[in-house]
N, C-alpha and C positions, 0 to 999 in steps of 0.2 A: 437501159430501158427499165419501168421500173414493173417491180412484179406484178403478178396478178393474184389478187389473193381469192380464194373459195367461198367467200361469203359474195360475193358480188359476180360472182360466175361469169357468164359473156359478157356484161356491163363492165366488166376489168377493163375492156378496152377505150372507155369513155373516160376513163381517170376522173377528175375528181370535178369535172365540166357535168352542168345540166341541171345538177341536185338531184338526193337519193329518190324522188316520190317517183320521177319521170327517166331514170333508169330502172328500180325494180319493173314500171311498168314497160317497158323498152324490153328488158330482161327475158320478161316473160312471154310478150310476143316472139320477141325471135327464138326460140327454144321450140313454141310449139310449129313454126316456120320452119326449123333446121329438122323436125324431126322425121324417121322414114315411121311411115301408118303400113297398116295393113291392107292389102287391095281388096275392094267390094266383090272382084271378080274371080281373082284366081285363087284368093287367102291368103295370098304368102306376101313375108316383109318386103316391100318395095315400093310403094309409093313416093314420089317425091313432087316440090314441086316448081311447076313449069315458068308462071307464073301468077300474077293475082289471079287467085280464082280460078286455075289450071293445074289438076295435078292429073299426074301419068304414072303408071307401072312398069317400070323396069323391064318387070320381067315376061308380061302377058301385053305392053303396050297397049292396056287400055288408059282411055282418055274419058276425062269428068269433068264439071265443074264443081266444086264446094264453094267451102270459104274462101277468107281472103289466106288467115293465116295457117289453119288446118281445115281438112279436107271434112265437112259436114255432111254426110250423106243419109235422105232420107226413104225410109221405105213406105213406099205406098201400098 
């Protein structure tokens, strides 16, 4: 299997298929998708998510909608 190198981070797994414009951009979506946020409600790390535009907290079980790829939440 061939390596994955640090410059090209989660896109390693694309090898060398697609060209680099529409991986950086691939890249960077799923990073902010993989990531855990902070919950609006209880503060603490745990958000993850459920699906598009459904994220939940672990740990307080609440439920939102945001974005598609991170959780956008506005204050009115």
């Amino acid at each position: 299997m061939a390596k994955k190198t640090k410059k090209v981070k989660i896109a390693g797994r694309l090898g060398s298929h697609y060209g680099s414009t529409v991986r950086k951009k691939w890249n960077s979506i799923m990073t902010k998708r993989i990531k855990i946020y902070d919950c609006p409600s209880c503060l603490k790390t745990g958000i993850i998510r459920e699906s598009v535009g459904i994220w939940k907290c672990k740990k307080c079980n609440f439920t939102f909608a945001g974005g598609a790829y991170e959780p956008r939440i506005q204050n009115i």
